[in-house]
C-alpha positions in Angstrom: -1.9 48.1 -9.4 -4.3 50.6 -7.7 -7.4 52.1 -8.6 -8.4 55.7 -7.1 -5.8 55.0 -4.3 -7.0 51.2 -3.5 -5.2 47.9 -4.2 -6.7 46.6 -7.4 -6.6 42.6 -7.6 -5.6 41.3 -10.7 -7.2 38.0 -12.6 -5.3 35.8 -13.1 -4.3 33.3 -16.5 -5.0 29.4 -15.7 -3.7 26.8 -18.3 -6.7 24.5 -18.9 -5.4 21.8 -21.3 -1.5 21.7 -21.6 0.3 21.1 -25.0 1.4 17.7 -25.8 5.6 17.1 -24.4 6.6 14.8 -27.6 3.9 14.8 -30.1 5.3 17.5 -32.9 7.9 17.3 -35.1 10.0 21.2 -35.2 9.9 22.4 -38.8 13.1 23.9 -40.2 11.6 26.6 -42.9 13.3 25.5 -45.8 11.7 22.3 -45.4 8.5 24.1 -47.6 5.6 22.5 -44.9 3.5 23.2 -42.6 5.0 22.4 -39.2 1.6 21.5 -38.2 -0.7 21.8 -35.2 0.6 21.6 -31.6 -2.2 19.1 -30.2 -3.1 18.7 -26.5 -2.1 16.7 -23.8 -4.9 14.8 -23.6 -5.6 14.5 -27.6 -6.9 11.2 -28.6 -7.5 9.7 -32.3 -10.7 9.6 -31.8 -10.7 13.4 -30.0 -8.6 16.0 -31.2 -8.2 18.5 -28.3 -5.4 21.5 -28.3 -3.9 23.8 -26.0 -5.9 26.1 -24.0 -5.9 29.0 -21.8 -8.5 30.5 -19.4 -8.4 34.3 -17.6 -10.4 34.1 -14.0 -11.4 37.0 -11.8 -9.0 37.4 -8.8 -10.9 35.3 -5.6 -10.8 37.7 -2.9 -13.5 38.4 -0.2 -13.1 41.4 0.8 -13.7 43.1 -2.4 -15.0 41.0 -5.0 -15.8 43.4 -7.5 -12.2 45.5 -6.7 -10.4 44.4 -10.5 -11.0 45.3 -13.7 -13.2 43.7 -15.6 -13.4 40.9 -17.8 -15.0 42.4 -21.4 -12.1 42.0 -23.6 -8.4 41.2 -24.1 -5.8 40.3 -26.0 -3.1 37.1 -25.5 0.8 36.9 -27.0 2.0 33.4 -27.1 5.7 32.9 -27.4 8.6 30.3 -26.8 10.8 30.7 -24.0 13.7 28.6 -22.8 12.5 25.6 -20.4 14.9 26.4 -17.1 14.2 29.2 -15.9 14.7 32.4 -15.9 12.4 31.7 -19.0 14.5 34.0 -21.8 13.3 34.2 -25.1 13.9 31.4 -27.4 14.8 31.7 -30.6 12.4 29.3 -31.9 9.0 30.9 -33.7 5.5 30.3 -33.9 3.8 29.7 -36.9 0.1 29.3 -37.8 -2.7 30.2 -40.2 -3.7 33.4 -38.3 -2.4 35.7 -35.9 1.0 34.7 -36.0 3.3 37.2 -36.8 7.7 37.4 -36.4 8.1 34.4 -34.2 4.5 35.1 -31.6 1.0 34.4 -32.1 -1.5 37.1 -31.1 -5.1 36.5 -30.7 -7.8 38.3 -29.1 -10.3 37.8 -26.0 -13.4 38.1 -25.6 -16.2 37.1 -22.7 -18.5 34.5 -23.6 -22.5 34.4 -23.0 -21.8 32.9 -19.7 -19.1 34.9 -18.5 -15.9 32.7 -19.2 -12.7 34.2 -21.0 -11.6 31.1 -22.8 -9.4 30.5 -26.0 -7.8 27.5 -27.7 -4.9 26.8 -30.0 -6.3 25.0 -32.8 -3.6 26.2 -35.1 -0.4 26.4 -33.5 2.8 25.0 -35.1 6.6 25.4 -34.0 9.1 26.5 -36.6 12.8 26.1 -35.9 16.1 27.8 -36.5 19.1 27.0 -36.9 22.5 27.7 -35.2 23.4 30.1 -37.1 20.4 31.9 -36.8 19.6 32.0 -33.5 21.0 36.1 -33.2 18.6 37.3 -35.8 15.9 35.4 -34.8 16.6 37.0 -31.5 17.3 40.3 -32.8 14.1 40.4 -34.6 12.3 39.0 -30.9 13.8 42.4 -29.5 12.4 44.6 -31.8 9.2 43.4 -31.3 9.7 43.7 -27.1 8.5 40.2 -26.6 10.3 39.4 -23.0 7.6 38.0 -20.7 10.1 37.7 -17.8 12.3 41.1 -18.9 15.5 38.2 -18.5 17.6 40.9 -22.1 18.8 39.3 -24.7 22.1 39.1 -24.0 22.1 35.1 -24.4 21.9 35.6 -28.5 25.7 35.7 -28.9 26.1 32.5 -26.6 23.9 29.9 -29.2 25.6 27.1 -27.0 23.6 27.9 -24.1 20.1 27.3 -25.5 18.7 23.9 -26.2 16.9 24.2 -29.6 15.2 20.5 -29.1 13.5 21.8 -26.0 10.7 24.7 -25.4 7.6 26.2 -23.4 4.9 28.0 -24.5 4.4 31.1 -22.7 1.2 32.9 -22.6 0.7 37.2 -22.1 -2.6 38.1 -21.3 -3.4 42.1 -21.8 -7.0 43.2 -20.4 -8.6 46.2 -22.0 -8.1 49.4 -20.1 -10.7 52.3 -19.6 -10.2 54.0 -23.1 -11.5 51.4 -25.5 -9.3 49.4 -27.9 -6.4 50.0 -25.2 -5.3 47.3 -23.8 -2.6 48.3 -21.1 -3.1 46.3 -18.1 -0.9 43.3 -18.2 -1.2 39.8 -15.7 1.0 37.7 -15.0 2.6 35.7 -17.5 2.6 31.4 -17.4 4.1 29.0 -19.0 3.3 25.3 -20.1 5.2 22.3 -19.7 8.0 21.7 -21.2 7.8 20.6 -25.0 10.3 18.3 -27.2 11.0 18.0 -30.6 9.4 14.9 -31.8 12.1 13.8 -34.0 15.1 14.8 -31.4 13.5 12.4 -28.7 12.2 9.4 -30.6 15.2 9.2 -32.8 18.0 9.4 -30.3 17.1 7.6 -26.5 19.4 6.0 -24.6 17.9 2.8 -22.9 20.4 1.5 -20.6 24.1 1.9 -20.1 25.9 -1.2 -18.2 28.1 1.5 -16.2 27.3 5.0 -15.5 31.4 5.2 -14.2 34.6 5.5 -15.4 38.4 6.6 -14.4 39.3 10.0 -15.3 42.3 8.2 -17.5 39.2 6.9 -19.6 39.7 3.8 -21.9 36.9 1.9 -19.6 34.7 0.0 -22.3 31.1 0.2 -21.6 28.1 -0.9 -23.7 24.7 0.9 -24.2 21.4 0.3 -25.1 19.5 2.5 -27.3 16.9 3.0 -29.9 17.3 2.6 -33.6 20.6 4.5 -34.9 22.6 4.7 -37.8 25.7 3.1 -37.1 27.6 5.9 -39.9 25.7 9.1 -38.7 26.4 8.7 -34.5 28.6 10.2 -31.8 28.4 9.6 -28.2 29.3 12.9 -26.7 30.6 13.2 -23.3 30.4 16.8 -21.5 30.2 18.7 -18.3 28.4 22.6 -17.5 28.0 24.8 -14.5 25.7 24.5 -12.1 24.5 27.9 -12.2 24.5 27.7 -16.0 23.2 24.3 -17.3 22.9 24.6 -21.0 26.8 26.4 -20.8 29.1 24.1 -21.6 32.8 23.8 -19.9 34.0 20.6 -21.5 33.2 17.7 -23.9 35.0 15.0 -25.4 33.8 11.8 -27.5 33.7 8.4 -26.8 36.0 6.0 -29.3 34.5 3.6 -31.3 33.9 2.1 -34.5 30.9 1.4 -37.0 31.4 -2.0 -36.5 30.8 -1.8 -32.7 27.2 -0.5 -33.5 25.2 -3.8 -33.1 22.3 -3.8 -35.4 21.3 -0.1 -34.8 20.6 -0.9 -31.3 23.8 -1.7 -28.9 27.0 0.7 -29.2 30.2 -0.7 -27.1 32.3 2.0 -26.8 35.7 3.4 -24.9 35.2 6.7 -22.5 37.3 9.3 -23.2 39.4 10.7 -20.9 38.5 13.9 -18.4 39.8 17.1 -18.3 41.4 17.0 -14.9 43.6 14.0 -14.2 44.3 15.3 -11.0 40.3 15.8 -9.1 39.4 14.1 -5.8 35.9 13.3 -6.0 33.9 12.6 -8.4 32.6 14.7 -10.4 28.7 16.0 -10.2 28.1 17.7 -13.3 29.2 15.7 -16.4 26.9 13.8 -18.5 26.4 11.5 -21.6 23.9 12.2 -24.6 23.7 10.6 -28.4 24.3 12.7 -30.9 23.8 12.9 -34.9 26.0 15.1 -36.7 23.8 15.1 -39.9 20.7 16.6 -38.1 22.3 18.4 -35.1 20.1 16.7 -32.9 21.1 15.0 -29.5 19.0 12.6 -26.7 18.4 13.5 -23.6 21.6 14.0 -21.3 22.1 10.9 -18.9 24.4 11.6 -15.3 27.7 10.2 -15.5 30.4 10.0 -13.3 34.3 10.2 -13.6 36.2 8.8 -10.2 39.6 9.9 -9.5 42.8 7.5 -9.9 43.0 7.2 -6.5 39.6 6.0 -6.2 39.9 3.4 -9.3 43.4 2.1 -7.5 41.2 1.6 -4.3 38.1 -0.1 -6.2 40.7 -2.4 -8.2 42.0 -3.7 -4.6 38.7 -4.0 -3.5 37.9 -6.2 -6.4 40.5 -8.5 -6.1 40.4 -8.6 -2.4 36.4 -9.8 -3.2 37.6 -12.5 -5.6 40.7 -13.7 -3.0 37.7 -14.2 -0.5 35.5 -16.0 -2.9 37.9 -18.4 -4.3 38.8 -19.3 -0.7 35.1 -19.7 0.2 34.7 -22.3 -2.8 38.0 -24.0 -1.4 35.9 -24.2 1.9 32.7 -25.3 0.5 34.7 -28.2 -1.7 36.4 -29.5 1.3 33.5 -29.5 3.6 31.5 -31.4 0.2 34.4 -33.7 -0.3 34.5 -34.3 3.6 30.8 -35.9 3.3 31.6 -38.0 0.0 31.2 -35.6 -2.6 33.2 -35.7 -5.6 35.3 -33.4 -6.6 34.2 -32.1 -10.1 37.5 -29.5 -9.6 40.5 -32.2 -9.8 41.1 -34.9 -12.0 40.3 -38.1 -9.8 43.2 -40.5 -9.4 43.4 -43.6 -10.7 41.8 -46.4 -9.2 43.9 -49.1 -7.6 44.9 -51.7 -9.4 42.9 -55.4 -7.8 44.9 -57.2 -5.5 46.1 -60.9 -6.9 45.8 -63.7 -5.2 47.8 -65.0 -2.6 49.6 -68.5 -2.7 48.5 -68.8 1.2 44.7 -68.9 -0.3 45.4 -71.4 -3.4 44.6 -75.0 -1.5 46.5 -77.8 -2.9 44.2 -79.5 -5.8 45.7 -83.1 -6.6 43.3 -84.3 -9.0 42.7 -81.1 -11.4 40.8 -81.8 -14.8 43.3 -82.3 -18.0 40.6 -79.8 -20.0 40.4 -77.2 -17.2 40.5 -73.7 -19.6 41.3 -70.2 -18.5 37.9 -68.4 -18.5 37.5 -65.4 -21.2 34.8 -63.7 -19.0 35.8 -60.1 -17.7 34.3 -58.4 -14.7 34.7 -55.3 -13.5 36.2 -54.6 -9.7 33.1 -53.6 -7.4 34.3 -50.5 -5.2 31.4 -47.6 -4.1 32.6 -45.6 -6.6 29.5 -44.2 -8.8 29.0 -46.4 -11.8 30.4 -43.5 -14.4 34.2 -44.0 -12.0 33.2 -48.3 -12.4 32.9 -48.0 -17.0 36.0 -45.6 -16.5 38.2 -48.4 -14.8 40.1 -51.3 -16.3 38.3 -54.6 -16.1 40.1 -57.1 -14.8 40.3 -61.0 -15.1 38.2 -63.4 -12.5 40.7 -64.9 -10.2 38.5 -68.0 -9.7 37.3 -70.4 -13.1 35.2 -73.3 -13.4 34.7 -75.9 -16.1 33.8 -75.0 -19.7 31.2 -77.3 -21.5 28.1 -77.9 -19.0 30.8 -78.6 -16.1 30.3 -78.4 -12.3 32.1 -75.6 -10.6 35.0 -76.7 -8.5 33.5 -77.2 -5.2 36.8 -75.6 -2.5 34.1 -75.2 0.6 35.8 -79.1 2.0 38.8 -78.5 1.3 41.3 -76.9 4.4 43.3 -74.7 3.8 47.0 -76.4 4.5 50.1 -75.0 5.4 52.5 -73.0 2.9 55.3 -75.9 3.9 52.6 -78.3 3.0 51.7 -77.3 -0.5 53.8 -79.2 -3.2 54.1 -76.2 -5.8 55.8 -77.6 -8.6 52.8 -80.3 -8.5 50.5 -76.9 -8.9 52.3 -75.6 -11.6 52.4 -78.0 -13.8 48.4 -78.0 -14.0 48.0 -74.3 -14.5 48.5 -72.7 -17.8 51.5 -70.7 -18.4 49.7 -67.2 -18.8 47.7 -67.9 -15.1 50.7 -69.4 -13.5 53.2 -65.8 -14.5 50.3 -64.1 -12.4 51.1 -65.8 -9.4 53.9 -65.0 -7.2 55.1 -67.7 -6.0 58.9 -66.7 -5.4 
């Protein structure tokens, strides 16, 4: 803009307190309430604080005083779409004054110590629904509210808008030379991004325990979200342009029952499958959001990624190539173990050997043995260095050498040599042993 033939610098519109991203609820106007005030970012219990705009002289040095100046004005607040271009969106303000078809107009004025400040202390968001979106739009036009001049071409194409997701956009209009005329516009701003309360607490996805899947589908994955009815949810798969994100080129559903919903806040689910059987790579653009029929309202999208066959083929060789290598590793690490004495917890253990019997060659001949010599009852078990849970699990067997019952000396064999086997008179020996011990023996 110029004044008498030189460059006239233009304030400029600085957002001092931002609205709050997830703190108000979007009112549908048939719900017959307020839809309440927009509060600030920085809004506390214990101090309320809103949204808040401030106009500052340009800071030049050459010339200082070269813009118009800062008496009075007037600001249009509206909602826009939050990627930009920033088009109009559909959604309307509402509030207890200056708010008029879907924008809130409220006037400027300098204060005592020169500042052009204004708050939002009554600032709600009113929504539409689908099927309204053109009129609300229509009505928008009318009006020529189009900060960024982006048409209104996108009314006919609801799909493309996200109605759980806004900015506030802010028009400041200085008064010109003739008074009450205010005809020199700055540049427009816009806030952060804000979400509809009930869209984003209601529906979050937590965690997913894979962000994959084949583009044949059918892969089960589970998720981890907040609380959900498990009658009123859909898990909606989808994919859009790049240069168009909220334009949609496919979406499917993932398969699953009520019964898979695990007390409101686990779903296992089935993917479906993707459009194209035939891609390959991966692709870059498809996501995965929870949706509720019954309010329309979705989560925030999550990337997800659908491989081609080729690539799953390839991934399930590499899999079982990974578990080839580790069961052949644990074979290595068992034999090293059982190398060093380990046991091997793997394979039943064989059976221990059964105790060897004596040998005629080390029964000496015993010519005078007792007439009341008894077969002991006592059982021991065969010592081996096997661990004592291998010693309970082994059969005892008998002790090979007896003494006397009833207070008797043991019989003392340390004397006695040990003869030859042509030297021992065995029918002598066996008719002193009992019949059980002597069947024991082999004397054949």
């Amino acid at each position: 803009m110029t004044h008498h033939g030189q460059q006239l610098h233009l304030p400029i519109v600085k957002i001092l307190e931002e609205p709050a991203a997830k703190a108000l609820r979007f009112r549908y106007e048939c719900e017959g309430r307020s839809a309440g005030s927009l509060p600030g970012a920085t809004s506390t219990h214990e101090k309320k604080t809103f949204p808040r705009i401030q106009v500052l002289p340009p800071t030049t040095q050459n010339s200082p005083h070269l813009h118009p100046p800062l008496t009075k004005g007037v600001v249009v607040v509206s909602c826009v779409t939050v990627e930009p271009p920033h088009r109009p969106h559909p959604h309307n303000l509402v509030g207890k004054e200056g708010c008029k078809k879907g924008v809130c107009t409220m006037e400027l004025s300098t204060s005592e110590s020169g500042e052009m400040i204004t708050e939002f202390s009554n600032l709600g968001i009113q929504c539409v629904k689908k099927k309204d979106i053109e009129e609300s739009l229509r009505v928008r036009e009318e009006i020529r509210v189009d900060p960024f001049r982006t048409g209104f071409t996108h009314k006919t194409q609801p799909g493309s808008i996200d109605l759980n997701a806004l900015r506030l956009c802010f028009q400041v209009f200085l008064e010109g030379p003739e008074r009450g005329q205010f005809k020199i516009p700055l540049k427009p701003v816009v806030s952060e991004a804000i979400y509809d309360k009930k869209a984003i607490n209601d529906l979050t996805i937590m965690k997913l325990s894979e962000c994959t899947s084949p583009v044949l589908g059918n892969k089960e994955i589970i998720m981890l979200c907040d609380k959900v009815s498990k009658d009123d949810i859909e898990i909606r798969f989808y994919e859009t342009t790049p240069t168009a994100p909220h334009t949609t080129l496919w979406e499917a559903f993932a398969d699953f029952q009520p019964s898979d919903v695990h007390k409101q806040y686990a779903i296992t689910f089935r993917t479906p499958a993707y459009r194209d059987l035939e891609i390959t790579t991966p692709t870059t653009s498809t996501y995965i959001q929870l949706r509720c029929p019954s309010k329309d309202t979705t989560s925030l999208p999550r990337m997800f990624e659908f491989t081609p066959i080729a690539s799953d083929l390839s991934d399930g060789l590499q899999q079982q190539t990974k578990r080839k290598r580790w069961v052949n590793n644990s074979q290595r690490i068992e034999n090293h173990l059982l190398g060093a004495g380990a046991v091997n917890k793997f394979q039943t253990p064989p059976p221990p050997a059964p105790p060897p019997l004596l040998s005629p060659l080390l029964i000496p001949a015993l010519p005078n043995i007792p007439p009341n010599f008894a077969y002991p009852q006592q059982q021991y078990y065969h010592q081996s260095s096997s661990s004592p849970q291998q010693q309970q699990q082994q059969q005892p067997i008998k002790q090979e050498y007896y003494d006397y019952y009833d207070d008797k000396p043991m019989l003392d064999f340390s004397n006695i040599s040990l003869p030859n086997l042509s030297d021992v008179n065995l029918s002598l020996l066996e008719s002193h042993l009992s019949e059980n011990f002597s069947e024991r023996l082999d004397l054949g």
